[in-house]
MILUMDO-657110 format. One record per atom (N, C-alpha, C, O): z, x, y negated; atom name. Coordinates in steps of 0.2 Angstrom, whole numbers. Layout:
<recs>
@up->Z&east->X&north->Y&at->CA
...
</recs>
This chain:
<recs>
@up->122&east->-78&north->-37&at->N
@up->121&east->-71&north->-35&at->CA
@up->124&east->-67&north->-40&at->C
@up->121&east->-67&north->-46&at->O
@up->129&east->-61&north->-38&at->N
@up->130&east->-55&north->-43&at->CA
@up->123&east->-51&north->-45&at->C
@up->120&east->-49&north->-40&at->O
@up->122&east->-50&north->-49&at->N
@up->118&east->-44&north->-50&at->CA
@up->120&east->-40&north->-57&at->C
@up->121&east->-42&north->-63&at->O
@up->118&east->-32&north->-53&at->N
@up->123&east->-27&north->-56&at->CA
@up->119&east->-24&north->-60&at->C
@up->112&east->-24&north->-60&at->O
@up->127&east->-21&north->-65&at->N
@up->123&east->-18&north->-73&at->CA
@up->115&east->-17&north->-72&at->C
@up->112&east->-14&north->-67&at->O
@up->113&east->-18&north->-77&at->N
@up->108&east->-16&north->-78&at->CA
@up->105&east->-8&north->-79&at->C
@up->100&east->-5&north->-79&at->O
@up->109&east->-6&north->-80&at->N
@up->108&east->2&north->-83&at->CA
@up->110&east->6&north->-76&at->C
@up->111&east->12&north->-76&at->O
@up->113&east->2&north->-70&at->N
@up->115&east->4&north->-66&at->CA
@up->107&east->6&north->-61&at->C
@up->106&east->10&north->-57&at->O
@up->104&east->4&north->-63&at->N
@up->94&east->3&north->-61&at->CA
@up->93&east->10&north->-61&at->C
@up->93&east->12&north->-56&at->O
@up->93&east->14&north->-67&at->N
@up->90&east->17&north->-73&at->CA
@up->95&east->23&north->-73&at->C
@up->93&east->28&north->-77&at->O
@up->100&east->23&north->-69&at->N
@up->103&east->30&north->-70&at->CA
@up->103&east->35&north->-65&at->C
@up->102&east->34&north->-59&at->O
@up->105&east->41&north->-67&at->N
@up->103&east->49&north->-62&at->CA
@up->109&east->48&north->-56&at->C
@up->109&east->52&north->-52&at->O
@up->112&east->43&north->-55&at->N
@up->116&east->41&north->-50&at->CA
@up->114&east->40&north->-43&at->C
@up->117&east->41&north->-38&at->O
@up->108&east->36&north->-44&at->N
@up->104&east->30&north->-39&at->CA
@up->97&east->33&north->-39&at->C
@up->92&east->29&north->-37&at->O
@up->96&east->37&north->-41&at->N
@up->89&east->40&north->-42&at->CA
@up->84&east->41&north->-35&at->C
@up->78&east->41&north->-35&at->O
@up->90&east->43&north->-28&at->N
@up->86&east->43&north->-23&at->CA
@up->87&east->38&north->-21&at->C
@up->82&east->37&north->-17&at->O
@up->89&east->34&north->-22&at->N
@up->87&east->26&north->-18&at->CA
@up->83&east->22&north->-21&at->C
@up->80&east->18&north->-19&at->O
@up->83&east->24&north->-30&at->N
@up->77&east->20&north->-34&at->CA
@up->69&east->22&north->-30&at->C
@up->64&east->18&north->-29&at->O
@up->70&east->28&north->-29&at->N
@up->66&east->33&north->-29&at->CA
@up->63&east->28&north->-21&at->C
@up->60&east->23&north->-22&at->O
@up->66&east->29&north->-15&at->N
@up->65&east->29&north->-7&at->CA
@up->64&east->19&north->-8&at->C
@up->60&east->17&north->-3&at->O
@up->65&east->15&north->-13&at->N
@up->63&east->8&north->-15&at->CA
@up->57&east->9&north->-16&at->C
@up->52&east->8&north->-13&at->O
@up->56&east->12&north->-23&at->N
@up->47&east->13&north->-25&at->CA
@up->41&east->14&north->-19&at->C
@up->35&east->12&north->-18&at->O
@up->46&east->19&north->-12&at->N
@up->41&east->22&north->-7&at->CA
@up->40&east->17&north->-3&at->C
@up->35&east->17&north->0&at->O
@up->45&east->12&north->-2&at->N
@up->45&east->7&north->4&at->CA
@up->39&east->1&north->-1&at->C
@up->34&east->-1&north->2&at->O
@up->41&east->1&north->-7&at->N
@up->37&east->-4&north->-9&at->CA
@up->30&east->-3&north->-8&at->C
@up->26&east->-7&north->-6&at->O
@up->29&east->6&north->-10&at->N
@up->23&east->6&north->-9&at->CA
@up->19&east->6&north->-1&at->C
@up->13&east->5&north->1&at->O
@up->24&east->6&north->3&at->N
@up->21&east->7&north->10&at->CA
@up->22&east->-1&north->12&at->C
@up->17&east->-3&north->14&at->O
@up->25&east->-5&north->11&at->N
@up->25&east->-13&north->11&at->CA
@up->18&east->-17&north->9&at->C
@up->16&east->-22&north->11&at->O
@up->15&east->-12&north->4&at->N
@up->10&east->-15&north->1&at->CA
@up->3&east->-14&north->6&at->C
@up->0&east->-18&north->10&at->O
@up->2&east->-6&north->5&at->N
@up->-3&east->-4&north->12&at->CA
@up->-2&east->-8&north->17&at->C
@up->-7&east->-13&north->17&at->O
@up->5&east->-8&north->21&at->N
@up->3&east->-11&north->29&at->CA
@up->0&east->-18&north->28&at->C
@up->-5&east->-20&north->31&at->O
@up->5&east->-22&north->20&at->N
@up->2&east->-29&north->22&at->CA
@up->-7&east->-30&north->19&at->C
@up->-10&east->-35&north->21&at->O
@up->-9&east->-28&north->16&at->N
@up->-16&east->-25&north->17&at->CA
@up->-19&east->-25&north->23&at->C
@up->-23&east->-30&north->25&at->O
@up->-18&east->-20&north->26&at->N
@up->-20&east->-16&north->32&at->CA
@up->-21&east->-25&north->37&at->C
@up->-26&east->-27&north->40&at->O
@up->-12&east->-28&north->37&at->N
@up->-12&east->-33&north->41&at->CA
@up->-17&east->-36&north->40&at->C
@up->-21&east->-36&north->44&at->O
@up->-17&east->-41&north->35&at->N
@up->-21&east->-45&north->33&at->CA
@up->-28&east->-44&north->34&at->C
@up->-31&east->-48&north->37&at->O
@up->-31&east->-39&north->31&at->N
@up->-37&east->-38&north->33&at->CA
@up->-39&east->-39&north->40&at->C
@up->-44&east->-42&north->42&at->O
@up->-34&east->-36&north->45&at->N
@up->-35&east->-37&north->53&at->CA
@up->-37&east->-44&north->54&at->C
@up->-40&east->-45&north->59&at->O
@up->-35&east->-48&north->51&at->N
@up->-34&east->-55&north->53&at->CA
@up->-44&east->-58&north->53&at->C
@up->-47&east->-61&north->57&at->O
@up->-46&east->-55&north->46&at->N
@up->-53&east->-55&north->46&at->CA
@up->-59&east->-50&north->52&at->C
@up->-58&east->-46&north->57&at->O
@up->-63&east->-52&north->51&at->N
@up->-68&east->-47&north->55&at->CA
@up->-72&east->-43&north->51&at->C
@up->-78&east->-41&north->54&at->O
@up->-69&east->-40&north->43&at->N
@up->-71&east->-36&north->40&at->CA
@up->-71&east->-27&north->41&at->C
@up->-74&east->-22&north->40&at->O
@up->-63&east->-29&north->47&at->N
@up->-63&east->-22&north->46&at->CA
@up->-67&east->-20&north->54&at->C
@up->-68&east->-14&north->55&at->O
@up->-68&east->-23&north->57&at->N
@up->-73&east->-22&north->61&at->CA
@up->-81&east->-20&north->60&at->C
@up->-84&east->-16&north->64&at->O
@up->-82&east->-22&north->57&at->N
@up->-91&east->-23&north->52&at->CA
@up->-93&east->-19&north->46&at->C
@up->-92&east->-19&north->40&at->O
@up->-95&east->-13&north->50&at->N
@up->-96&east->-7&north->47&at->CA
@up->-103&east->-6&north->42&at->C
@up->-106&east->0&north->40&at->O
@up->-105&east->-13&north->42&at->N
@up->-108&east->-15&north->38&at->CA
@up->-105&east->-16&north->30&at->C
@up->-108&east->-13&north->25&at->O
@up->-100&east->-19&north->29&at->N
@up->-96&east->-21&north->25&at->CA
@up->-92&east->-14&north->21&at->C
@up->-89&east->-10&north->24&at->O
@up->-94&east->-14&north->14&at->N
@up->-92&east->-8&north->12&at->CA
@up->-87&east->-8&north->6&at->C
@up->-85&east->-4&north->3&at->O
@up->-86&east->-13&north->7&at->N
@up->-81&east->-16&north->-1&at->CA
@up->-81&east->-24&north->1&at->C
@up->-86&east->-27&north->4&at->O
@up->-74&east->-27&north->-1&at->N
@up->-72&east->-32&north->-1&at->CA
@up->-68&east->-35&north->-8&at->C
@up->-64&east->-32&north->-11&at->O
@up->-71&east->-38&north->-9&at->N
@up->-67&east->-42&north->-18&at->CA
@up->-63&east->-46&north->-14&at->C
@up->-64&east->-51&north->-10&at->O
@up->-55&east->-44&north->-18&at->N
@up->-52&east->-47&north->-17&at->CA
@up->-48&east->-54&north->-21&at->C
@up->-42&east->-54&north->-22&at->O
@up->-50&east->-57&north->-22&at->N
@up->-48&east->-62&north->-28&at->CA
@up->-41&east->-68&north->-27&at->C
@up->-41&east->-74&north->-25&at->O
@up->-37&east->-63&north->-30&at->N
@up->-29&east->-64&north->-29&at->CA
@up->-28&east->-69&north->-34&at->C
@up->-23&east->-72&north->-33&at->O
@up->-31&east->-72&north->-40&at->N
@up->-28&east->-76&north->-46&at->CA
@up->-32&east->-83&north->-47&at->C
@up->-32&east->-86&north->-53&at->O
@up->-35&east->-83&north->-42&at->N
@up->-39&east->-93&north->-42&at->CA
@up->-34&east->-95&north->-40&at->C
@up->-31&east->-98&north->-44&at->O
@up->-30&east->-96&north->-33&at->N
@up->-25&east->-101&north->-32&at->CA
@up->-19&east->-96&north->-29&at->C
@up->-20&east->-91&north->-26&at->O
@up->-13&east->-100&north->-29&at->N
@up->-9&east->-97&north->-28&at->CA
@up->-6&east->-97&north->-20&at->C
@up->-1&east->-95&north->-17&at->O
@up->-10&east->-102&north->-17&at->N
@up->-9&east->-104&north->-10&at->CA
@up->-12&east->-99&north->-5&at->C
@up->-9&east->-97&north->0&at->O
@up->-20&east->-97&north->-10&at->N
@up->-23&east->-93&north->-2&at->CA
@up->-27&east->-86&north->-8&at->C
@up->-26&east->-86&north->-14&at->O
@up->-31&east->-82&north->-3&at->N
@up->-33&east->-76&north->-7&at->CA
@up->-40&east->-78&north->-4&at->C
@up->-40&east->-80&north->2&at->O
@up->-47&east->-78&north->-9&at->N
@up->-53&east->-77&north->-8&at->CA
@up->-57&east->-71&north->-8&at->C
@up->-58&east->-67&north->-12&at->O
@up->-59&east->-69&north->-1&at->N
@up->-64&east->-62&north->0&at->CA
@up->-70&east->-62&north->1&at->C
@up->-73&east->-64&north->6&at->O
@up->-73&east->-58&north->-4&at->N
@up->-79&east->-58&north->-2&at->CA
@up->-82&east->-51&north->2&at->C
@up->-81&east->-46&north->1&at->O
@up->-86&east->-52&north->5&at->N
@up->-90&east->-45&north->8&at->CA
@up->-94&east->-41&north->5&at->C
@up->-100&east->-44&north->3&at->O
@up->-93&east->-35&north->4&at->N
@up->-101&east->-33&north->2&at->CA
@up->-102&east->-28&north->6&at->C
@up->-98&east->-25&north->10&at->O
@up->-110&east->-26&north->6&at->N
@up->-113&east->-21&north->9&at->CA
@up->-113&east->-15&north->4&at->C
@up->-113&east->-16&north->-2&at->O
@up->-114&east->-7&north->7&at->N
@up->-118&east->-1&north->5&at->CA
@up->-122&east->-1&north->-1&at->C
@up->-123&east->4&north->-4&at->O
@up->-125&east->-7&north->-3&at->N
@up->-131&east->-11&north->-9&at->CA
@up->-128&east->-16&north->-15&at->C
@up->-131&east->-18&north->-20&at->O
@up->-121&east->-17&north->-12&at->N
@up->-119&east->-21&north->-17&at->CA
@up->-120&east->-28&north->-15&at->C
@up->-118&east->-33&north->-17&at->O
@up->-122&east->-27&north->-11&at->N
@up->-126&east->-35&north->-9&at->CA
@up->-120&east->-41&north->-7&at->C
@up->-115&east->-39&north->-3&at->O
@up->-121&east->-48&north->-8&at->N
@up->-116&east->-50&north->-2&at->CA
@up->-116&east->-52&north->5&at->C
@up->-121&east->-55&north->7&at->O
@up->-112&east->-50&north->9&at->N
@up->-114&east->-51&north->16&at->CA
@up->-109&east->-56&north->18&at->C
@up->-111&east->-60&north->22&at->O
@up->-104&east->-57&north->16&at->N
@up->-100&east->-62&north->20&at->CA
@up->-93&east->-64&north->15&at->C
@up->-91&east->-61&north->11&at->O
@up->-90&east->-71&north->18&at->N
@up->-84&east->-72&north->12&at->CA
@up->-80&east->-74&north->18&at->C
@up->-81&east->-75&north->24&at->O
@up->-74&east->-74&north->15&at->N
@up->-67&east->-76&north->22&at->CA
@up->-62&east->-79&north->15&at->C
@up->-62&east->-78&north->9&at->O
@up->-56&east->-83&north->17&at->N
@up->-50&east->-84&north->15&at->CA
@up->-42&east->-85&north->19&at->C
@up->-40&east->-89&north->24&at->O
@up->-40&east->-80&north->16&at->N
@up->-31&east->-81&north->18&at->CA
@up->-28&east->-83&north->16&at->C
@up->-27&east->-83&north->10&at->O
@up->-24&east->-86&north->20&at->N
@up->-20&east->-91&north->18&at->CA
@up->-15&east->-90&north->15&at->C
@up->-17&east->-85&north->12&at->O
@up->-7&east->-90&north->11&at->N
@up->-2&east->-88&north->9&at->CA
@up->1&east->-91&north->11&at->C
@up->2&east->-95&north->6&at->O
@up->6&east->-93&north->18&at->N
@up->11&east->-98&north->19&at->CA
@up->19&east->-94&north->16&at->C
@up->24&east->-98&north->15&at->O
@up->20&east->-88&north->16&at->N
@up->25&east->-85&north->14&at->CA
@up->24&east->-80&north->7&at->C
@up->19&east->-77&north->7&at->O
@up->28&east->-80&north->3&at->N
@up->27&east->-76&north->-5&at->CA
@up->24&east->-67&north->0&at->C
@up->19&east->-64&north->-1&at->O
@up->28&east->-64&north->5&at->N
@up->25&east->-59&north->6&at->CA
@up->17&east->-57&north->11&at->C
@up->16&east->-51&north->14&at->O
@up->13&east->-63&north->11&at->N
@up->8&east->-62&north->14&at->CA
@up->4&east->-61&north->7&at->C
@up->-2&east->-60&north->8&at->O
@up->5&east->-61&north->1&at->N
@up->1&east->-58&north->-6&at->CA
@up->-4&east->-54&north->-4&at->C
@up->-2&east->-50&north->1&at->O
@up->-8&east->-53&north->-7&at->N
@up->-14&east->-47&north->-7&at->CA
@up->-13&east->-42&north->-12&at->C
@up->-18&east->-40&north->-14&at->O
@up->-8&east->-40&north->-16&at->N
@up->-5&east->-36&north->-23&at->CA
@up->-11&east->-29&north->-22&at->C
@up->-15&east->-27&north->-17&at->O
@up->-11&east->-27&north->-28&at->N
@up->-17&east->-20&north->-27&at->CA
@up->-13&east->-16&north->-21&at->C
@up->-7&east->-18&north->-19&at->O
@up->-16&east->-12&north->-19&at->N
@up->-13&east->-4&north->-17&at->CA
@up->-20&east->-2&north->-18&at->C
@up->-25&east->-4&north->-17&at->O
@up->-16&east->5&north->-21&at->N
@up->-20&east->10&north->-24&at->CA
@up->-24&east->14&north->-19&at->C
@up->-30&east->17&north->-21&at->O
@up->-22&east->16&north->-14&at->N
@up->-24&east->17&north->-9&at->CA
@up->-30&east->16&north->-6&at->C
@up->-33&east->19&north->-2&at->O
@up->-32&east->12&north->-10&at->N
@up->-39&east->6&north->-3&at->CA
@up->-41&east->3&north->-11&at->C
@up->-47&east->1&north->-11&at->O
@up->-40&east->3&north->-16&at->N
@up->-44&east->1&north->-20&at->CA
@up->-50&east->4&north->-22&at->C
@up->-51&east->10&north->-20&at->O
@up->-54&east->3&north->-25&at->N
@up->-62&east->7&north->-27&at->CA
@up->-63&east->10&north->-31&at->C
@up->-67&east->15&north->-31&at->O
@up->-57&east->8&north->-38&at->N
@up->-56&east->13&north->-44&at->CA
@up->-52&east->16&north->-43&at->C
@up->-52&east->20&north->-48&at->O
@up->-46&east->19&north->-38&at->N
@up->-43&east->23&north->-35&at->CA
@up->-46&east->28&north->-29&at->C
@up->-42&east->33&north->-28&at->O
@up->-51&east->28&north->-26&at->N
@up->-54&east->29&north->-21&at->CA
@up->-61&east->33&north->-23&at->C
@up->-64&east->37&north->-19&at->O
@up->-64&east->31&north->-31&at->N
@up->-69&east->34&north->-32&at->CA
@up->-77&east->31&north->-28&at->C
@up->-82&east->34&north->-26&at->O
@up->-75&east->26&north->-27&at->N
@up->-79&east->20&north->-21&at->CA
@up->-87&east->21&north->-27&at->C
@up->-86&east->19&north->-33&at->O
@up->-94&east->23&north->-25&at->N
@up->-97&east->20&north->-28&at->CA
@up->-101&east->12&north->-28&at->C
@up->-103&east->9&north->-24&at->O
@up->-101&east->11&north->-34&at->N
@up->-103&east->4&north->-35&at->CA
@up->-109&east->6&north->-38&at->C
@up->-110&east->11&north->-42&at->O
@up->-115&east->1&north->-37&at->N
@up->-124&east->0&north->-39&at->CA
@up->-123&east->-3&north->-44&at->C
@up->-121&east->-9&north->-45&at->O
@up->-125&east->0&north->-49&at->N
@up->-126&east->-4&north->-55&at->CA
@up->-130&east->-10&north->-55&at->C
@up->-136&east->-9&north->-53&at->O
@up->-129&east->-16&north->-58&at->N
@up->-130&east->-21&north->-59&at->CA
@up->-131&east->-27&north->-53&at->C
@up->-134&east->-32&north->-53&at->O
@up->-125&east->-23&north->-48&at->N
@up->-126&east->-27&north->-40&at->CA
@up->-121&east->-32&north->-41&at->C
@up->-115&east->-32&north->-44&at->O
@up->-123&east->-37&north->-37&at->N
@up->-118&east->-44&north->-35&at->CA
@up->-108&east->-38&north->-36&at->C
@up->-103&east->-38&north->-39&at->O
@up->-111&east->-35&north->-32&at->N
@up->-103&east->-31&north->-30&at->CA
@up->-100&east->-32&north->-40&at->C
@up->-96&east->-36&north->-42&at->O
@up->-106&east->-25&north->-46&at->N
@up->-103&east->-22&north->-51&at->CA
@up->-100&east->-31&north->-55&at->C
@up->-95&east->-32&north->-58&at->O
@up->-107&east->-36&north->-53&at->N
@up->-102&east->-43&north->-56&at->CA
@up->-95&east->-46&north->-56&at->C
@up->-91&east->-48&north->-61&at->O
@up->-95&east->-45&north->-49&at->N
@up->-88&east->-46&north->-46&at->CA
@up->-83&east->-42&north->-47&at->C
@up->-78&east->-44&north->-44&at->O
@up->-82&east->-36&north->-51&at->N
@up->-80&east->-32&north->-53&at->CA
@up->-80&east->-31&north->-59&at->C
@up->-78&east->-26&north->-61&at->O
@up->-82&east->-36&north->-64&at->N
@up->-83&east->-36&north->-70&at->CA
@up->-78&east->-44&north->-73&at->C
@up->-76&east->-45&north->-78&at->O
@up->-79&east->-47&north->-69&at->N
@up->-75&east->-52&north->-69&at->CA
@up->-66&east->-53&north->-70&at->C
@up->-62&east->-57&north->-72&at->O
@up->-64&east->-47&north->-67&at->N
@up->-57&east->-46&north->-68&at->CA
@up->-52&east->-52&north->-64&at->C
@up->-47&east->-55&north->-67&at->O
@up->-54&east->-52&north->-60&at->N
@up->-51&east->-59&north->-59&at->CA
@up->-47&east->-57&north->-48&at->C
@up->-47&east->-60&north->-43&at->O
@up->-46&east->-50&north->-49&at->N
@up->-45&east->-48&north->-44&at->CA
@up->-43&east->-39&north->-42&at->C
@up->-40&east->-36&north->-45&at->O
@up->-46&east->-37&north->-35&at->N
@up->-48&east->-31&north->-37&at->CA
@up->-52&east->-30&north->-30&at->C
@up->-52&east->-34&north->-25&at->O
@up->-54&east->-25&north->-29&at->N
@up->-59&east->-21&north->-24&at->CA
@up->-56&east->-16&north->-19&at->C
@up->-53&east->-11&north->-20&at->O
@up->-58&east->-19&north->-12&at->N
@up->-55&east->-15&north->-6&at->CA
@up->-61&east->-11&north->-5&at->C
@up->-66&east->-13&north->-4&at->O
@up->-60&east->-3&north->-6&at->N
@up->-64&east->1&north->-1&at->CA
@up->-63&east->0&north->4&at->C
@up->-58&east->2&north->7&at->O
@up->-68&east->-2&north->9&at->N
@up->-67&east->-3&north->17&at->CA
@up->-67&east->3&north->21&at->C
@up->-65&east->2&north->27&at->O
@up->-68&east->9&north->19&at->N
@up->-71&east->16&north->22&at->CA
@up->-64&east->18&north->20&at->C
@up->-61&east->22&north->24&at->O
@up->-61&east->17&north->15&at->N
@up->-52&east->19&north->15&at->CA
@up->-50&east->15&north->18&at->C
@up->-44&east->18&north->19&at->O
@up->-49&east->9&north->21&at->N
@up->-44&east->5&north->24&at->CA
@up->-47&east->5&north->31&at->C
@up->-43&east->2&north->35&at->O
@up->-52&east->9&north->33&at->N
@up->-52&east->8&north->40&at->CA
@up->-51&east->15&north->42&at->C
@up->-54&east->17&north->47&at->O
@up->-48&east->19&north->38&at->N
@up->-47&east->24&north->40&at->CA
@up->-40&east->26&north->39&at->C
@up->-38&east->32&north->39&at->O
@up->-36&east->21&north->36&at->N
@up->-29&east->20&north->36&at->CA
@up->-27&east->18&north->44&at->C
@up->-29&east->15&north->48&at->O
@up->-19&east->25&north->42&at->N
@up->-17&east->23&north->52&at->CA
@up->-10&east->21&north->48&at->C
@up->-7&east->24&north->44&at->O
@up->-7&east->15&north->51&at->N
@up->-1&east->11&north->50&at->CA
@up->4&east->17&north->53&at->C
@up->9&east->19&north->50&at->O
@up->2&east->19&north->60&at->N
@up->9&east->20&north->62&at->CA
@up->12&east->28&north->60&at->C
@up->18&east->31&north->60&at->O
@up->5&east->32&north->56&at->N
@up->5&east->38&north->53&at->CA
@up->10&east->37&north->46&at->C
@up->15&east->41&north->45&at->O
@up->8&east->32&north->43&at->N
@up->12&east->30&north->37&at->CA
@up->16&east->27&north->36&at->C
@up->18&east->27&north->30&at->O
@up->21&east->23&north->44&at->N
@up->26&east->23&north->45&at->CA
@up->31&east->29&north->45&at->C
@up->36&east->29&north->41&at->O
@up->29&east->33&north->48&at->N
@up->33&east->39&north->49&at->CA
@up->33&east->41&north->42&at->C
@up->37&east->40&north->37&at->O
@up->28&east->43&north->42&at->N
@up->28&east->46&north->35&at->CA
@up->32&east->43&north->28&at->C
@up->35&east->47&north->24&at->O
@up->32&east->36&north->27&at->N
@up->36&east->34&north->24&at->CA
@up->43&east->35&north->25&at->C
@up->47&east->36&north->21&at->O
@up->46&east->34&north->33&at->N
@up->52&east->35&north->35&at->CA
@up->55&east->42&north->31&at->C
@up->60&east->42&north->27&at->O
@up->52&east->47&north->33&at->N
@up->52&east->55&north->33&at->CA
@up->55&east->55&north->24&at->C
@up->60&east->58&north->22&at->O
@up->50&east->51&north->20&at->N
@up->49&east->51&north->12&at->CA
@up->57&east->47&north->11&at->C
@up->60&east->48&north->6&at->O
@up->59&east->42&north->14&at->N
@up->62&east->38&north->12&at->CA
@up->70&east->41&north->14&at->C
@up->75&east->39&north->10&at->O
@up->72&east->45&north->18&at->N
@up->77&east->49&north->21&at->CA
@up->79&east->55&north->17&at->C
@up->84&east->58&north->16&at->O
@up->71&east->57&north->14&at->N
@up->75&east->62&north->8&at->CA
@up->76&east->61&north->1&at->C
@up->78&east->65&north->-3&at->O
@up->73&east->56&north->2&at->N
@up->74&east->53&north->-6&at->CA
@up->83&east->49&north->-6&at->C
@up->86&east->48&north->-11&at->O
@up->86&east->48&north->2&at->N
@up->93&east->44&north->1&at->CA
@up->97&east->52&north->0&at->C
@up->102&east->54&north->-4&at->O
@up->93&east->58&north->5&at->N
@up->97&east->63&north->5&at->CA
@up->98&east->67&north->-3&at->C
@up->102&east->71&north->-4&at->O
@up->94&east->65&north->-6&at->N
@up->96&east->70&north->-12&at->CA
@up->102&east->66&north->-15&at->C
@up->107&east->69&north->-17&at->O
@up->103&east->60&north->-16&at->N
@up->110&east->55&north->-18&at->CA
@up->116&east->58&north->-12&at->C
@up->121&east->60&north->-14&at->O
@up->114&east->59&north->-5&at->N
@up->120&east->60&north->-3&at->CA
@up->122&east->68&north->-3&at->C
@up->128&east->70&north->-2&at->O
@up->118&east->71&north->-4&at->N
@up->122&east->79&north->-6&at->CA
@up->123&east->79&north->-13&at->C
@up->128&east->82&north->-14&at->O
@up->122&east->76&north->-18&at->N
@up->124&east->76&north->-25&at->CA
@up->130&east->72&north->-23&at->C
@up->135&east->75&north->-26&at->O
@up->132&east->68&north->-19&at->N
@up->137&east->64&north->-21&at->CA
@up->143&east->68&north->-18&at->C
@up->148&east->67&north->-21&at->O
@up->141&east->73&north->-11&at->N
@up->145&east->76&north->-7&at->CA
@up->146&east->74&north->2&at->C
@up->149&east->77&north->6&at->O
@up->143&east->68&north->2&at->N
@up->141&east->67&north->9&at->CA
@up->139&east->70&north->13&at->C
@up->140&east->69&north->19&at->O
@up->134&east->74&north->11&at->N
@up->131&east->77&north->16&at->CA
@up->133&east->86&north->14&at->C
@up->131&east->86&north->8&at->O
@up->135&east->92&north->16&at->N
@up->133&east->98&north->15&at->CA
@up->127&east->101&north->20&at->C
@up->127&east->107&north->18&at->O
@up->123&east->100&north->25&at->N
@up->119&east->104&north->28&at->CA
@up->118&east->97&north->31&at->C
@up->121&east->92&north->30&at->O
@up->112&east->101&north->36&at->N
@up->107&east->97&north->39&at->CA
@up->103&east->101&north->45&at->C
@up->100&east->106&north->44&at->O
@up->102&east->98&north->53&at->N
@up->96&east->102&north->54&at->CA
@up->89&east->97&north->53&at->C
@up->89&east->91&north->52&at->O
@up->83&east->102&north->54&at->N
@up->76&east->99&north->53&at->CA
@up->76&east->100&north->60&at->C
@up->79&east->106&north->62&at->O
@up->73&east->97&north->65&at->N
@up->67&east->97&north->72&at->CA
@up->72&east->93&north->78&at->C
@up->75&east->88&north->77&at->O
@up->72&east->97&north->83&at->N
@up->74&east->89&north->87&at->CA
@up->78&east->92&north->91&at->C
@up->78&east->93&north->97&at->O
@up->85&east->95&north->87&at->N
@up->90&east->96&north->91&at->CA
@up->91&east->102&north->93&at->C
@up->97&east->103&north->96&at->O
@up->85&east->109&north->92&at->N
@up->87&east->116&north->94&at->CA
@up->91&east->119&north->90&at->C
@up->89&east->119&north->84&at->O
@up->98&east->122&north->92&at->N
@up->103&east->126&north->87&at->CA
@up->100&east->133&north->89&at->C
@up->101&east->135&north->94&at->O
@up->96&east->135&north->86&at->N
@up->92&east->141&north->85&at->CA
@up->95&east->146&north->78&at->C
@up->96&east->152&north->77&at->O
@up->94&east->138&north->74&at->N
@up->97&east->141&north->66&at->CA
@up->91&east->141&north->62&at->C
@up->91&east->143&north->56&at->O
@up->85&east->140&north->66&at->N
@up->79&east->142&north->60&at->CA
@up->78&east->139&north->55&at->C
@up->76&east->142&north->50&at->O
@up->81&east->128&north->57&at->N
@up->78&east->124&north->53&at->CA
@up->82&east->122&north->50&at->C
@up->81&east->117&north->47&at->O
@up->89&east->125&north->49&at->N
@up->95&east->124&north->45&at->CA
@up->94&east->124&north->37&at->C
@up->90&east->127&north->33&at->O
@up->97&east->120&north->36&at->N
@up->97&east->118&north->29&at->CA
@up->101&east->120&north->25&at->C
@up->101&east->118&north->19&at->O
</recs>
């Protein structure tokens, strides 16, 4: 396999398409989240208020635990890994130190998060994650991140926004 210059990564050249990768990766990450979890019957059980996730005991399957509103545990599940992109990776989105998620001092949950050996799903963020919202929306996000590379390069001079009316409102 070629793989090109390295500084080719890194330059104001490719900057919307660096940029429109970072956004896919980050929306790659949420859906397969979002998937995964479906697979359990956590995101159903509105009991369960945080899940540990524990990505680094084996490299086959991912270990989940449940917790409850109390820290307490309520239930454990595991996923399998038959492909490298079924991973459980952070997203920042659905984690409990990005989310502000509070945790009970001294609960089963704060143990399990003192261990480092993973990280933590707010479940009130992740069940309130809409996949097909975040699609679009990354589309949207990824389309203008190619478009600032194709007007700097000269590909594109104008543009309309909305679905087709020559009004001229939404010209660019």
């Amino acid at each position: 396999m070629i793989h090109p210059h390295p500084e080719a990564f890194n330059s104001d050249e490719f900057k919307g398409f660096n940029e429109a990768r970072r956004i896919m990766w980050c929306h790659d990450a949420r859906a397969r989240v979002y998937e995964r979890f479906e697979q359990t019957s956590f995101i159903g059980d509105t009991n369960i208020a945080a899940v540990h996730v524990n990505n680094t005991a084996r490299a086959d399957r991912v270990f989940l635990v449940a917790f409850d509103k109390a820290g307490q545990q309520v239930g454990v599940d595991t996923l399998y890994i038959d492909e490298p992109n079924q991973h459980l990776d952070t997203a920042p989105e659905f984690d409990h130190d990005f989310t502000c998620m509070d945790v009970i001092p001294d609960s089963p949950l704060e143990q399990a998060i003192s261990r480092e050996n993973g990280w933590v799903v707010n479940m009130t963020a992740l069940r309130e994650y809409d996949l097909l919202a975040d699609r679009r929306a990354t589309q949207r996000a990824v389309f203008l991140a190619h478009l600032q590379d194709m007007m700097k390069n000269g590909e594109v001079r104008g543009f309309l926004f909305g679905r087709g009316e020559s009004d001229g409102t939404d010209a660019a």
